[in-house]
N, CA, C and O of each residue as an XYZ file, in Angstrom:
840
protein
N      -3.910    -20.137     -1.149
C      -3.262    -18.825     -1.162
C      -2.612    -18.561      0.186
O      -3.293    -18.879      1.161
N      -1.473    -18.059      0.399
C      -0.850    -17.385      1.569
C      -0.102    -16.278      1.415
O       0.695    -15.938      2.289
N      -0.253    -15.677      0.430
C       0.069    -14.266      0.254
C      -0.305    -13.769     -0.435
O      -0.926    -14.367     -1.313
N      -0.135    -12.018     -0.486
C      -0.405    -11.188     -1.599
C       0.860    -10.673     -2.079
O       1.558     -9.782     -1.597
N       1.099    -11.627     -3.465
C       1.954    -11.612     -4.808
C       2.469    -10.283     -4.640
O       3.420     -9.835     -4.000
N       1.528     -9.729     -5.435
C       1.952     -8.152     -6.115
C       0.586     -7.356     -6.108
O      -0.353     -8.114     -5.863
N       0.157     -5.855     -6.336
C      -0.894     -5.316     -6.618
C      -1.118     -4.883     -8.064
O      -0.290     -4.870     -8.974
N      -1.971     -4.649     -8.084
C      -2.202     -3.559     -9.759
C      -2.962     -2.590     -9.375
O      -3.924     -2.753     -8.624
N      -2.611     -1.524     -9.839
C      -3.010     -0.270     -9.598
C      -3.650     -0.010    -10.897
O      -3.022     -0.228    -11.933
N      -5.187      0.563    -10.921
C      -5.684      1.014    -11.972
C      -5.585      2.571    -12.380
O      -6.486      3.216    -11.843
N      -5.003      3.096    -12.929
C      -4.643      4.047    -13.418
C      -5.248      4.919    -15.162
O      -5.513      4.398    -16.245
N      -5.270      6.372    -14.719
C      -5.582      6.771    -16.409
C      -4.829      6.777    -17.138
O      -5.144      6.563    -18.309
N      -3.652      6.995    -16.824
C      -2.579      6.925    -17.514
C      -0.872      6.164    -17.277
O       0.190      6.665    -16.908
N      -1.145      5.153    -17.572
C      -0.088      4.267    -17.127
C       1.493      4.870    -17.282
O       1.890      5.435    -16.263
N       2.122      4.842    -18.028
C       2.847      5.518    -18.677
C       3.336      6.397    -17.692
O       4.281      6.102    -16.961
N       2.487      7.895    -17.625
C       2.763      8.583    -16.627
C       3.197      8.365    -15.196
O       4.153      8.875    -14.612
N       2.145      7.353    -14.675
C       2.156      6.500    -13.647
C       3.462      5.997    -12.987
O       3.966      6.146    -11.874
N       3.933      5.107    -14.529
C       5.015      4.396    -14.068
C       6.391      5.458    -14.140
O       7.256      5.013    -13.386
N       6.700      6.338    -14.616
C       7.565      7.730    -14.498
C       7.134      8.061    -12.900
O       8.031      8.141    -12.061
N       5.738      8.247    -12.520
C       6.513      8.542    -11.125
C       6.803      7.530    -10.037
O       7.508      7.951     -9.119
N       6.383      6.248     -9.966
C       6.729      5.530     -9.677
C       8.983      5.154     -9.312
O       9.820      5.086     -8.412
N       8.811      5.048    -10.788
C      10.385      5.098    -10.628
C      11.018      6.443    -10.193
O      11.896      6.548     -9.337
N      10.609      7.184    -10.706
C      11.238      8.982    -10.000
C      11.577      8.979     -8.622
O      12.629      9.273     -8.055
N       9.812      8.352     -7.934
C       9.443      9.033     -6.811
C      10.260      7.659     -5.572
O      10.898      7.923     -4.553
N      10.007      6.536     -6.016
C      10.377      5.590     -4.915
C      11.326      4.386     -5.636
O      11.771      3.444     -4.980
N      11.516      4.523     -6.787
C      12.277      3.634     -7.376
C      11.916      2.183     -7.619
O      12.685      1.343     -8.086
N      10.366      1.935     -7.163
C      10.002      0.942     -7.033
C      10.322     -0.442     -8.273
O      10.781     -0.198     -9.389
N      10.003     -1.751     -7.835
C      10.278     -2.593     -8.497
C       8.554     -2.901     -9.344
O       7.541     -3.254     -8.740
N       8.693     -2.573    -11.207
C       7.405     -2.759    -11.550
C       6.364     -4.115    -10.707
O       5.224     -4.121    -10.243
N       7.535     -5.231    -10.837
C       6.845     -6.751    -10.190
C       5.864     -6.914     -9.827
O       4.867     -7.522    -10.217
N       6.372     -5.812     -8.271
C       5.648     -5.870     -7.256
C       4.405     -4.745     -7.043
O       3.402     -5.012     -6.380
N       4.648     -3.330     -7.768
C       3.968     -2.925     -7.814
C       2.960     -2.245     -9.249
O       2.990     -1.040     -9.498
N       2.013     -3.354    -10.182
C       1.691     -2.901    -11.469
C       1.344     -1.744    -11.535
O       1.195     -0.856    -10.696
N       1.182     -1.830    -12.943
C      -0.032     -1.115    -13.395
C      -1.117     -1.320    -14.317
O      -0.814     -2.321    -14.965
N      -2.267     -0.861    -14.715
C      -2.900     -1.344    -16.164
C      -3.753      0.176    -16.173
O      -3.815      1.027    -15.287
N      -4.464      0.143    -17.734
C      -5.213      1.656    -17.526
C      -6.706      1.370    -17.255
O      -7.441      0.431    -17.562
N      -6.862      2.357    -16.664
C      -8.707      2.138    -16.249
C      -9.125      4.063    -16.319
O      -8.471      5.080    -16.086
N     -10.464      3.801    -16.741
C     -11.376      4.819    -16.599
C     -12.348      4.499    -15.881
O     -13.453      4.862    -16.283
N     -12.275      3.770    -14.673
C     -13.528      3.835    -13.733
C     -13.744      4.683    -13.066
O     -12.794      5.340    -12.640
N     -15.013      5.002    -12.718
C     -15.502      6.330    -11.784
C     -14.751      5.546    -10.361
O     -14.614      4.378     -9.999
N     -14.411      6.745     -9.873
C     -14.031      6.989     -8.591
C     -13.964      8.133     -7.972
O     -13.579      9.048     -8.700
N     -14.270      8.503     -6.560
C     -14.151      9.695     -5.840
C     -13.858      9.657     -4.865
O     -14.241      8.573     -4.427
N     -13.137     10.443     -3.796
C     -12.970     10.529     -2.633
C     -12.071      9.352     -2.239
O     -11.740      8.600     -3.156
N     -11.710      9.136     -1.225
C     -11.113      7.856     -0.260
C     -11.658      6.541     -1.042
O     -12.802      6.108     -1.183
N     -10.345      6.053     -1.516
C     -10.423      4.883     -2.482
C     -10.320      3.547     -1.442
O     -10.296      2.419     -1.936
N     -10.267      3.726     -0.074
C      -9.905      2.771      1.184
C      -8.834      2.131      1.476
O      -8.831      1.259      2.344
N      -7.901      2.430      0.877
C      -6.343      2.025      0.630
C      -5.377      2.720      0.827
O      -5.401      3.879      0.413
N      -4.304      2.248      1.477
C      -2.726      2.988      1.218
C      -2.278      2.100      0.659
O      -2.807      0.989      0.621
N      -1.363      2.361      0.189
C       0.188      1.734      0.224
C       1.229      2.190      1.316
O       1.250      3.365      1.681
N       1.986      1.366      1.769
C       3.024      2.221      2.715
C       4.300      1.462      2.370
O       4.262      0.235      2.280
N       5.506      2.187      2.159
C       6.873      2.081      2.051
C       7.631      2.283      3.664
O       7.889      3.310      4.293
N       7.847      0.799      4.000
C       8.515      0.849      5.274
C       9.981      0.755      5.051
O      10.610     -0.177      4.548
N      10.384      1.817      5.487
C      12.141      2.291      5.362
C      13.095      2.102      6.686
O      12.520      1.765      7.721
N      14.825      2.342      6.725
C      15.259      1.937      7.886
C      15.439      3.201      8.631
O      16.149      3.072      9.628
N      14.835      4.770      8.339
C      15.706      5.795      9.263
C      14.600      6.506      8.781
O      13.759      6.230      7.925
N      14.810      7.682      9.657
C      14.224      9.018      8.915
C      14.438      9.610      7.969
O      13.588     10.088      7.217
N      15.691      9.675      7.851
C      17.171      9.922      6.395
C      16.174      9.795      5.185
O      15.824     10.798      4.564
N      15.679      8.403      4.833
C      15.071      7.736      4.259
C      13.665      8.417      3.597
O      13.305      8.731      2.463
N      13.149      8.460      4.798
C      11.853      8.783      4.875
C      12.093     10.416      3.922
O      11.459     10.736      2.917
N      12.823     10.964      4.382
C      12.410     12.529      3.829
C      12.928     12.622      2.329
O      12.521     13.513      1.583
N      14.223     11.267      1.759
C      14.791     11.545      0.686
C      13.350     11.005     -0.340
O      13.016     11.739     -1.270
N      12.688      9.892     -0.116
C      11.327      9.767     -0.578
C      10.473     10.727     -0.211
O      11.066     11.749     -0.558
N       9.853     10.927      0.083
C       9.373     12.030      0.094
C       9.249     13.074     -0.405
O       8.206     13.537     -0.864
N      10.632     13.727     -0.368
C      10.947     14.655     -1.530
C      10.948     14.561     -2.790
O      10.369     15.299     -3.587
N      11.855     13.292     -3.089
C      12.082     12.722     -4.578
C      10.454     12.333     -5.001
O      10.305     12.263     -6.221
N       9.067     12.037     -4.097
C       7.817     12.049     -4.351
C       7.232     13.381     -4.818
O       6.404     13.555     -5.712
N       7.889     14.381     -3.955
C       7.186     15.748     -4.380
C       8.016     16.464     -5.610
O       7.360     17.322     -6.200
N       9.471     16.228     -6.129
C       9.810     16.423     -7.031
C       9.170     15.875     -8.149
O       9.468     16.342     -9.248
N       7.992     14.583     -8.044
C       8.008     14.302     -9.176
C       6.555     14.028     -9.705
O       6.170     13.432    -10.711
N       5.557     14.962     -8.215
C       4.456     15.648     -8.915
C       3.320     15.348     -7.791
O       2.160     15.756     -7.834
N       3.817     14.669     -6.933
C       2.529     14.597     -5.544
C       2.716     15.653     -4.585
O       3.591     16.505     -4.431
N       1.434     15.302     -3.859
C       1.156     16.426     -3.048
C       0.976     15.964     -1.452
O       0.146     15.138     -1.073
N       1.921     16.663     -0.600
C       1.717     15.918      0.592
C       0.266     15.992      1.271
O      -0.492     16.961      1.234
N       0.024     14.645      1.955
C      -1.533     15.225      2.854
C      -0.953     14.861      4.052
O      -1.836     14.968      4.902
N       0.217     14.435      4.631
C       0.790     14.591      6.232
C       2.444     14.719      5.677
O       3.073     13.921      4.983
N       2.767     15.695      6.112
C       4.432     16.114      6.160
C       4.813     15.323      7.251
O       4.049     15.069      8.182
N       6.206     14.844      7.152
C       6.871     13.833      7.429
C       7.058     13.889      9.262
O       7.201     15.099      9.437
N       7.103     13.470     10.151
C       7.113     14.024     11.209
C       6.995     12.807     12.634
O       6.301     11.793     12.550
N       7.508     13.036     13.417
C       8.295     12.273     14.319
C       6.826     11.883     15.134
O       6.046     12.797     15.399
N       6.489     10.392     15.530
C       5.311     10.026     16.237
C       5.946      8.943     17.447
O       7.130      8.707     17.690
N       4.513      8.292     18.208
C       5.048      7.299     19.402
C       5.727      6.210     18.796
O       6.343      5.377     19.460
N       5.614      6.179     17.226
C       5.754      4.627     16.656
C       6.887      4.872     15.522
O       7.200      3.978     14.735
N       7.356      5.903     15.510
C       8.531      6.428     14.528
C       8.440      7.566     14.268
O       8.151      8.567     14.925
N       8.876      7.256     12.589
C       8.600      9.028     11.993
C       8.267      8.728     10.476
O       9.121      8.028      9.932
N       7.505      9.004      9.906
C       6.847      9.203      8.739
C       6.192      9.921      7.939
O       5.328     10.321      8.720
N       5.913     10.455      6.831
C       4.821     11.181      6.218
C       3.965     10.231      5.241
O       4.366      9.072      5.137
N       2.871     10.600      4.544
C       1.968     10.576      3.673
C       1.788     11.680      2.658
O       1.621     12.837      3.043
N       1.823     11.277      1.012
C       1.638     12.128      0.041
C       0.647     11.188     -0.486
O       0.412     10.010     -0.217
N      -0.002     12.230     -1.517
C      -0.744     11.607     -2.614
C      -0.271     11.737     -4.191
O      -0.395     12.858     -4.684
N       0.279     10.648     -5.050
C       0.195     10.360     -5.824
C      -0.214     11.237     -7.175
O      -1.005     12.023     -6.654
N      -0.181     11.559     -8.424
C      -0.468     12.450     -9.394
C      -1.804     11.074     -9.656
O      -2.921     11.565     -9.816
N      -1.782     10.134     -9.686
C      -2.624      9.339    -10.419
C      -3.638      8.648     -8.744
O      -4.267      7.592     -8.689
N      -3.474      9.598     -7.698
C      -4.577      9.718     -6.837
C      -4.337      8.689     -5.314
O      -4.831      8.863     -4.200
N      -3.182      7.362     -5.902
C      -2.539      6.614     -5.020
C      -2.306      7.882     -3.943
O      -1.940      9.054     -4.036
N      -2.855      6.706     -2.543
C      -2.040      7.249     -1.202
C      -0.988      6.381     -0.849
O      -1.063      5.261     -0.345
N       0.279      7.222     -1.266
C       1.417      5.870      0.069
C       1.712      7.036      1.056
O       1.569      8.242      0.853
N       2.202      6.334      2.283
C       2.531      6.016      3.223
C       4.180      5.719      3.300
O       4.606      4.584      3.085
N       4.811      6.512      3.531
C       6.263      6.667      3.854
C       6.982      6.484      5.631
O       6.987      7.445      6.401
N       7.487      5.226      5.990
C       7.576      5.370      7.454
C       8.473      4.377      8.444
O       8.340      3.156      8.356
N       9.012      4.730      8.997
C       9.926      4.131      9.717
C       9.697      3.938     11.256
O       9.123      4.794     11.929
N      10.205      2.698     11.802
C      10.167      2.784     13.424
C      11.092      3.459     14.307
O      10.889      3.841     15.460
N      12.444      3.577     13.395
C      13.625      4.240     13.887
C      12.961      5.747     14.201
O      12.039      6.306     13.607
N      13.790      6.228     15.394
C      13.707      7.853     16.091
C      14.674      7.925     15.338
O      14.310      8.712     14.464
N      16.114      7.464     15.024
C      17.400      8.718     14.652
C      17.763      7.577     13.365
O      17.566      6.380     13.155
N      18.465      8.827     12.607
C      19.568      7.688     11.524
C      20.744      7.206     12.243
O      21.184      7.606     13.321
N      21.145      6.365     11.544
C      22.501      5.546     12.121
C      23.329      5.443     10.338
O      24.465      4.972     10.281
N      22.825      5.786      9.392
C      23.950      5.608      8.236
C      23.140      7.137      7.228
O      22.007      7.538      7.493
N      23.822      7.621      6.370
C      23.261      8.298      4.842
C      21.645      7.365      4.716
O      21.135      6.262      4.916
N      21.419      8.471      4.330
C      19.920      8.498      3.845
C      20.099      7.376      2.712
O      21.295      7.090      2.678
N      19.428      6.685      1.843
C      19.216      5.804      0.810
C      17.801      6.015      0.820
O      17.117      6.579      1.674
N      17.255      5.137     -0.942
C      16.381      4.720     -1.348
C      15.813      3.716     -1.089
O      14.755      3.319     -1.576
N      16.671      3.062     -0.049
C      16.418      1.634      0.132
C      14.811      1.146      0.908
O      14.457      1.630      1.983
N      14.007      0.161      0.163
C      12.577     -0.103      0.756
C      12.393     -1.398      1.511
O      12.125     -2.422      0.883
N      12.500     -1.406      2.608
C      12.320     -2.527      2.966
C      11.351     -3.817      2.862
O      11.508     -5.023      2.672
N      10.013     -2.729      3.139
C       8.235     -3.743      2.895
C       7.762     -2.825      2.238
O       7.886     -1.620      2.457
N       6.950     -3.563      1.037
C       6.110     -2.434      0.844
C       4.224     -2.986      1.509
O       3.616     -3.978      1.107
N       3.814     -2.169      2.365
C       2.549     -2.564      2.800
C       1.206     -2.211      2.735
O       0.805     -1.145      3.203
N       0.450     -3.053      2.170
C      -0.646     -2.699      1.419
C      -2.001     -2.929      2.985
O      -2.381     -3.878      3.669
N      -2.310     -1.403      2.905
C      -3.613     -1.212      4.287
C      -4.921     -1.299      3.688
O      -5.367     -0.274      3.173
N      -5.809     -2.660      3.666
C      -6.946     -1.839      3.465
C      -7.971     -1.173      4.871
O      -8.170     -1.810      5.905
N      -8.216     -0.547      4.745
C      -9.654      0.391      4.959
C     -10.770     -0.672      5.096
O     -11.158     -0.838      3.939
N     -11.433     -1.419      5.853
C     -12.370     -2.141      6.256
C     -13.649     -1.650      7.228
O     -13.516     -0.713      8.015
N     -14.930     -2.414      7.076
C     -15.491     -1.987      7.874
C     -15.431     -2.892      9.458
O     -15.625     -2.170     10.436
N     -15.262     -3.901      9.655
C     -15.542     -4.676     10.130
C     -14.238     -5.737      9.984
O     -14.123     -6.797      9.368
N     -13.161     -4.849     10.965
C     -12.037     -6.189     10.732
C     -11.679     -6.992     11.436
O     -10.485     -7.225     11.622
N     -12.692     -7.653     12.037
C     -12.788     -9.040     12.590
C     -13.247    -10.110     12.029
O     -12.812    -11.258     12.112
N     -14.556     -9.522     11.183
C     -14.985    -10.204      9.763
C     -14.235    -10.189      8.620
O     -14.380    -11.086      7.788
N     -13.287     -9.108      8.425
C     -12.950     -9.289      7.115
C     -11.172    -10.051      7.440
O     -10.232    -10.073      6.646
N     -11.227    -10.679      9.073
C     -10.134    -11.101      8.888
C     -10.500    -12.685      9.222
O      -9.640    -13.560      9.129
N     -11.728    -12.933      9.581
C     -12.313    -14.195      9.083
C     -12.056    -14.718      7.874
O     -11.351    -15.644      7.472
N     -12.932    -13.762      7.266
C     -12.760    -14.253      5.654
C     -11.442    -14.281      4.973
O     -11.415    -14.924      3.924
N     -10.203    -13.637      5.410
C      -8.879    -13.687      4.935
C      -8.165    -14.588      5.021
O      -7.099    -14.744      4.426
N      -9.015    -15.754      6.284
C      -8.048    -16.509      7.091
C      -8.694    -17.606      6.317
O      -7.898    -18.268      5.651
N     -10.269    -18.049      6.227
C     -10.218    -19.012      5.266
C     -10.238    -18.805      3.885
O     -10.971    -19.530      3.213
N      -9.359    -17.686      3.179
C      -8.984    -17.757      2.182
C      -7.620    -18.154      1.862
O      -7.132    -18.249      0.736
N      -6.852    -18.457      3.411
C      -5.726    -19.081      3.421
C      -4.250    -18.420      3.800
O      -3.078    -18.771      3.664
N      -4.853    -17.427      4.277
C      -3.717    -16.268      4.539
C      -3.622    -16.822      6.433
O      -4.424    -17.414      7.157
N      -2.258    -16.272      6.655
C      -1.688    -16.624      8.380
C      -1.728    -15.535      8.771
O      -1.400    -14.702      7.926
N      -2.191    -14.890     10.400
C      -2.054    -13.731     10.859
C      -1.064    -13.567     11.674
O      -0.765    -14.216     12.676
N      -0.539    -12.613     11.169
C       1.077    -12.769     11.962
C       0.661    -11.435     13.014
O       0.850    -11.813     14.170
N       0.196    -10.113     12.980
C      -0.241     -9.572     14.130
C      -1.766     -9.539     14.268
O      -2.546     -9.664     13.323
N      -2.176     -9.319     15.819
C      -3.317     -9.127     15.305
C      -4.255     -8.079     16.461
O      -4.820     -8.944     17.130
N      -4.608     -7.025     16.906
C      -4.973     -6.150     17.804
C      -6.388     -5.998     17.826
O      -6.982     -4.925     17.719
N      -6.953     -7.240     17.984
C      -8.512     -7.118     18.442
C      -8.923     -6.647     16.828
O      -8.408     -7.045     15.784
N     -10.275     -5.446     17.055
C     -10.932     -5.043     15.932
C     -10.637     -4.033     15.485
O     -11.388     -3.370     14.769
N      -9.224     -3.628     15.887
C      -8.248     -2.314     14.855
C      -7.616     -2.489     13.903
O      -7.644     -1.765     12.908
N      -6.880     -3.569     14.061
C      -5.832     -3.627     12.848
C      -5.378     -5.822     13.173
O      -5.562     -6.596     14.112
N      -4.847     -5.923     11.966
C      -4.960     -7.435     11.535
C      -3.314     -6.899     10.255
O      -3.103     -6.239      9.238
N      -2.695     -7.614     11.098
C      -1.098     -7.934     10.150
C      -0.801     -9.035      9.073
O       0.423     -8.945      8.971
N      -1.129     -9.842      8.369
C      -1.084    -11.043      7.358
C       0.559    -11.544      7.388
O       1.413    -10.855      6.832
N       0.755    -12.266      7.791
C       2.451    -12.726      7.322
C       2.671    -12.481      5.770
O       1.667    -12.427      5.060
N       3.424    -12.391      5.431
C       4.310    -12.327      4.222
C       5.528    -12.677      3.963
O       6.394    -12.379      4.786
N       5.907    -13.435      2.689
C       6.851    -14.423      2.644
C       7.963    -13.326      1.703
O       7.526    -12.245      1.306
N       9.475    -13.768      1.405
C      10.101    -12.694      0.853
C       9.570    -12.496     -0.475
O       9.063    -13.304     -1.254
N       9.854    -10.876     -0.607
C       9.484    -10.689     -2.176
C       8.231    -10.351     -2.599
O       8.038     -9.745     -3.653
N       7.075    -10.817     -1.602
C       5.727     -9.927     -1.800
C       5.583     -8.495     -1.197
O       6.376     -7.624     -0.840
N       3.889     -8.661     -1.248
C       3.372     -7.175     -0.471
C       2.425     -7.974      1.223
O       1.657     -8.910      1.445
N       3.010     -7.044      1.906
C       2.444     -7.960      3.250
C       1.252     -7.060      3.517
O       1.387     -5.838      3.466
N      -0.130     -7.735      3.855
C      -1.452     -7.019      3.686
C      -2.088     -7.277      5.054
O      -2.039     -8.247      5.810
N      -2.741     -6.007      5.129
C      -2.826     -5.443      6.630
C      -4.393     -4.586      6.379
O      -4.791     -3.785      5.534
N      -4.959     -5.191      7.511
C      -6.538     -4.431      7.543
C      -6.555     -3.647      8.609
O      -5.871     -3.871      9.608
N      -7.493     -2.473      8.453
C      -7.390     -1.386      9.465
C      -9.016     -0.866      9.026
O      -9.751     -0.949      8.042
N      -9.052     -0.352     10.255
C     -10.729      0.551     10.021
C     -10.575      1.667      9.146
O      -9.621      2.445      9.134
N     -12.061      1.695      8.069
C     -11.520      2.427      6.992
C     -11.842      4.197      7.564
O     -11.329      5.111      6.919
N     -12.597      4.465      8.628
C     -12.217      5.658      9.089
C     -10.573      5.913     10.145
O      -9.918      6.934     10.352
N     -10.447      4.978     10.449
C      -8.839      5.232     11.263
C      -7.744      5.143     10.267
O      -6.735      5.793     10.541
N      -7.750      4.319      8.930
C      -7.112      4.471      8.188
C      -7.304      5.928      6.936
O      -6.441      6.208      6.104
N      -8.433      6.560      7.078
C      -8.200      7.823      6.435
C      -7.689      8.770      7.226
O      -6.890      9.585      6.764
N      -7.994      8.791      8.251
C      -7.121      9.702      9.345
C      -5.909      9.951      9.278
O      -5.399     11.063      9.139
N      -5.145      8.476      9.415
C      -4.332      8.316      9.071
C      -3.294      8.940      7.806
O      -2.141      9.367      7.739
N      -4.551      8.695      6.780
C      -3.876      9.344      5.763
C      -3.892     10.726      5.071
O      -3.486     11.286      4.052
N      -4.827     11.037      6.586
C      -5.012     13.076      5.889
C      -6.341     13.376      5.084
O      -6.731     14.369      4.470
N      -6.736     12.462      5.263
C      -8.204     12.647      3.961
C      -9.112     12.257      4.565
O      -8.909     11.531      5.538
N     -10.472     12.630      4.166
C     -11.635     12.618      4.601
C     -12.280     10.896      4.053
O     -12.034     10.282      3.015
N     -12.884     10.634      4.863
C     -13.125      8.821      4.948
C     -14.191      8.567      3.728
O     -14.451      7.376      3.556
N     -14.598      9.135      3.191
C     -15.638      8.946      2.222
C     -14.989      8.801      1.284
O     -13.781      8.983      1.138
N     -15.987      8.356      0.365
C     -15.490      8.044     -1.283
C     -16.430      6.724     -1.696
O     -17.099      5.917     -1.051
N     -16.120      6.935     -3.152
C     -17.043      6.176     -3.793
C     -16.706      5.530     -5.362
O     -15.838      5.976     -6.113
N     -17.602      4.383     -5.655
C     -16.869      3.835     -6.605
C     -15.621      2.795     -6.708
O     -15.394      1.887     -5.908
N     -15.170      2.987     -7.394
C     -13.849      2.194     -7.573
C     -12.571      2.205     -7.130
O     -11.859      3.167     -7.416
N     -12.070      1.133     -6.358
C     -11.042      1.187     -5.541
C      -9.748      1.329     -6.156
O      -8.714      1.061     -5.545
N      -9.777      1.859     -7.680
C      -8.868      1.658     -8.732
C      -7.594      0.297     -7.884
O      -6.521      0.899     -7.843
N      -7.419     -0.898     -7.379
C      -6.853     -1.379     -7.188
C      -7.088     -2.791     -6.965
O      -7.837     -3.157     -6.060
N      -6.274     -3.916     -8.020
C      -6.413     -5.235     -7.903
C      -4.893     -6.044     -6.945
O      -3.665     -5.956     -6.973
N      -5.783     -6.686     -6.300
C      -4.650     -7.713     -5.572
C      -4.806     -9.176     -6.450
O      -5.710     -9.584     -7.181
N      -3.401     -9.817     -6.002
C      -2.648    -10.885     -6.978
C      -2.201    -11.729     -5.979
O      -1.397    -11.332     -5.136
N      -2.547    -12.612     -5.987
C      -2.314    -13.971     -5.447
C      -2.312    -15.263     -6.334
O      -2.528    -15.271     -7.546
N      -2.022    -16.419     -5.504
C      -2.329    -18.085     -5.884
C      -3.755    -18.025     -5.735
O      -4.121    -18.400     -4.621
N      -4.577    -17.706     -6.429
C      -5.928    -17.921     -5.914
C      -7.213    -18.102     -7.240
O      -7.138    -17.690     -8.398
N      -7.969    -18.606     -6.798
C      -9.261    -17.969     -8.092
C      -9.935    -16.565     -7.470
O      -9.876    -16.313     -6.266
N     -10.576    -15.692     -8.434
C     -10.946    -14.037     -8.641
C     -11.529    -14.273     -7.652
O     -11.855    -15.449     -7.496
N     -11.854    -13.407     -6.722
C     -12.691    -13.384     -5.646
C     -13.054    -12.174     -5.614
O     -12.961    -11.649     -6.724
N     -13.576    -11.238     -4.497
C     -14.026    -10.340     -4.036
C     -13.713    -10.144     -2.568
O     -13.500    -11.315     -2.254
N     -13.550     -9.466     -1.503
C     -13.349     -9.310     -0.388
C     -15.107     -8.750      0.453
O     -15.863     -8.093     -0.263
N     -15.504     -9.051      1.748
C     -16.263     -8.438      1.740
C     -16.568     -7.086      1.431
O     -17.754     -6.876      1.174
N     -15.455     -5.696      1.374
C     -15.398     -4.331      0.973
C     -15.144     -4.145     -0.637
O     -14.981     -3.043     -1.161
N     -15.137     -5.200     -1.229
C     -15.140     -4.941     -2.386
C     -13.881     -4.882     -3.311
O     -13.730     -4.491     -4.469
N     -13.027     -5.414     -2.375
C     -11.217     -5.535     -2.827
C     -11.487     -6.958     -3.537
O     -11.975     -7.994     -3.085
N     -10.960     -6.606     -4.891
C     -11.187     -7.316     -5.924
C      -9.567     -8.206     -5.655
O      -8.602     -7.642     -5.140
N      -9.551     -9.420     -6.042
C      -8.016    -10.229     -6.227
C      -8.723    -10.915     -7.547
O      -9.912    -10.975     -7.860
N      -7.443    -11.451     -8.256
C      -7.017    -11.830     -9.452
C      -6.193    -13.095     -9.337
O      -5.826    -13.280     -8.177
N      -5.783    -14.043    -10.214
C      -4.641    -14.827     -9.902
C      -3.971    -14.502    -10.352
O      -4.095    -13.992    -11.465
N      -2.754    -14.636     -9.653
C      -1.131    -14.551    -10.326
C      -1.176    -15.220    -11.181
O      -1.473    -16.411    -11.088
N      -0.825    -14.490    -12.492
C      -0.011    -15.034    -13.712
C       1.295    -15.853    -13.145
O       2.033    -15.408    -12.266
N       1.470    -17.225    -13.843
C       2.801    -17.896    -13.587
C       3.649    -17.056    -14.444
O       3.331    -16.524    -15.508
N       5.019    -17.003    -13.692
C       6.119    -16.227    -14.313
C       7.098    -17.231    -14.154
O       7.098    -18.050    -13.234
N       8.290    -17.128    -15.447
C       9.170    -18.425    -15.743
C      10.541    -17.536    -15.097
O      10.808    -16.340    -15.215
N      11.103    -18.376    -14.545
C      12.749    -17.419    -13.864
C      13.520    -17.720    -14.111
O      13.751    -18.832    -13.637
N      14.682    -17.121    -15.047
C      15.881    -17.756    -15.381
C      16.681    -18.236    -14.624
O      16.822    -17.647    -13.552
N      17.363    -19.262    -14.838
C      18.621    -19.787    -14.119
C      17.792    -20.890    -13.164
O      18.406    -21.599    -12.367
């Protein structure tokens, strides 16, 4: 394995799901599933998603087009040392992460997504970037026991570990929670488990025309 494929998002209602999906960020299904689940879950599921964009422009037309189409912000969009970004939550409980490195625009706002980047929430990410590394993944950044960057090749999701209290901070919400991470990762791989409980799957082979 050396990347993470695509995710699946477990959801109650798919359907719905995928309406805001396309509404809110226009996303490509591919990369980001869905399937339905009724697992218990509560609180901080240990995950974002984040949509890395080229401007601020960007950032606020998502955003909006997110809150037009039924989420609720937990950080309004807003200028930091490392760009400018916000965080909403999802009708079906997903946190993304909306955010750019750019201070100013330089063209019209667009939809356009550059990465989409999947954070988990870890306890221990020096260990859990042990175990990532002999599961075959390359670390392309890496900042001691804060945060761990994974390379990613074109066309996936590039996966990134962070402490799961600095990553709720992050995302406006309180660090607890329990249960089910409603979310499967997809790789070249056999089913595994992560030490936190991040479930992966193998990629289904897909046939490509032409």
């Amino acid at each position: 394995m050396n990347s993470l494929d695509f995710v699946t998002l477990e959801v109650a209602d798919t359907a719905a799901a995928a309406r805001f999906h396309s509404a809110a960020f226009g996303l490509d299904p591919a990369r980001v599933r869905l399937r339905a689940s009724e697992a218990p879950t509560t609180g901080f599921r240990g995950f974002t998603l984040s949509l890395v964009v080229s401007q601020p422009g960007t950032v606020d037309a998502l955003v909006g087009a997110a809150l037009d189409a039924g989420a609720t912000v937990l950080r309004p969009a807003s200028k930091s040392l490392w760009g400018y970004g916000g965080v909403v939550q999802a009708p079906d409980g997903t946190v993304w992460q909306i955010a750019t490195s750019a201070k100013k625009d330089t063209g019209p706002a667009t939809r356009d997504i550059d990465e989409i980047v999947l954070l988990l929430g870890v306890e221990d990410v020096k260990a859990s970037k042990r175990f990532y590394v002999g599961q075959g993944l390359t670390v392309g950044k890496s900042f001691g026991g804060k945060y761990v960057e994974f390379a990613a090749g074109p066309g996936t999701v590039k996966l990134s570990l962070y402490k799961r209290r600095a990553l709720a901070k992050v995302a406006g919400v309180p660090a607890e929670g329990s249960g089910s991470h409603r979310i499967v990762l997809c790789g070249a791989t056999a089913p595994f488990s992560d030490p936190d409980g991040f479930v992966w799957d193998t990629t289904a082979p897909v046939s490509r025309a032409g």
